[in-house]
C-alpha positions in Angstrom: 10.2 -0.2 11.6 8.8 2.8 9.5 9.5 6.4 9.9 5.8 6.8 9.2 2.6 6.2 11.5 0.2 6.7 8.7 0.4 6.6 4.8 -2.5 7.2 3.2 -3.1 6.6 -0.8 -6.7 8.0 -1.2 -5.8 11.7 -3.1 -5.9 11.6 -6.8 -5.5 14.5 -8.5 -5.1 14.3 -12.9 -5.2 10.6 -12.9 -2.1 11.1 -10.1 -2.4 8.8 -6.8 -0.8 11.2 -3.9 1.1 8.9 -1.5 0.6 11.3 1.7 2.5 10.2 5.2 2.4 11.0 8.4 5.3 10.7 10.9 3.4 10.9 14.1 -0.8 10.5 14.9 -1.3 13.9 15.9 -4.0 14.6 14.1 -2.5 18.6 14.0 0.5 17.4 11.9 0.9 18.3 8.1 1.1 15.0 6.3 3.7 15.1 3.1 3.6 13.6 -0.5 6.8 11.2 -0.2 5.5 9.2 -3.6 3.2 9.9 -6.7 1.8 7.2 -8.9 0.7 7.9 -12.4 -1.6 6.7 -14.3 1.1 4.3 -16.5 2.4 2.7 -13.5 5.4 4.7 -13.2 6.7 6.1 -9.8 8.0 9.0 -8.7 9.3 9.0 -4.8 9.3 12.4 -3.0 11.0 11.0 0.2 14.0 8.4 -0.9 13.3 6.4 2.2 9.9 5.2 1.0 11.4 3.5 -2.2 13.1 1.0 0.8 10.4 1.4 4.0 8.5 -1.7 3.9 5.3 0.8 5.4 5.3 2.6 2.0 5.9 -0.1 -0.2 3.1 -1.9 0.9 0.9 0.7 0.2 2.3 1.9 -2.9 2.7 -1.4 -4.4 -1.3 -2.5 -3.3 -2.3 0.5 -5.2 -0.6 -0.4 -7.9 -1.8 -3.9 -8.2 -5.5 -2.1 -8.0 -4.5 -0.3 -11.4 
């Protein structure tokens, strides 16, 4: 089960995809960068659990594939 209710991979800023997440659906609640993908593949996790959470992975790996 993922720490995360909502991950969202829509904010790209300088070529950067944003990997924002959300821990709860309250739509008051700050959502957090726990990963950044640049524009050669490479990533950089903000939040060590989303390198292993199955949640973020499938979202960060389907954005990659669209690269």
């Amino acid at each position: 089960m993922s720490k995360w209710t909502q991950i969202h991979a829509d904010f790209i800023e300088d070529g950067v995809i944003h990997i924002d997440a959300w821990t709860t659906s309250d739509d008051n609640e700050d959502g957090r960068v726990i990963a950044k993908i640049y524009p050669d593949g490479s990533v950089e996790y903000r939040d060590i659990d989303a390198e292993t959470d199955e949640f973020a992975q499938e979202v960060i790996q389907g954005r990659l594939k669209e690269m």
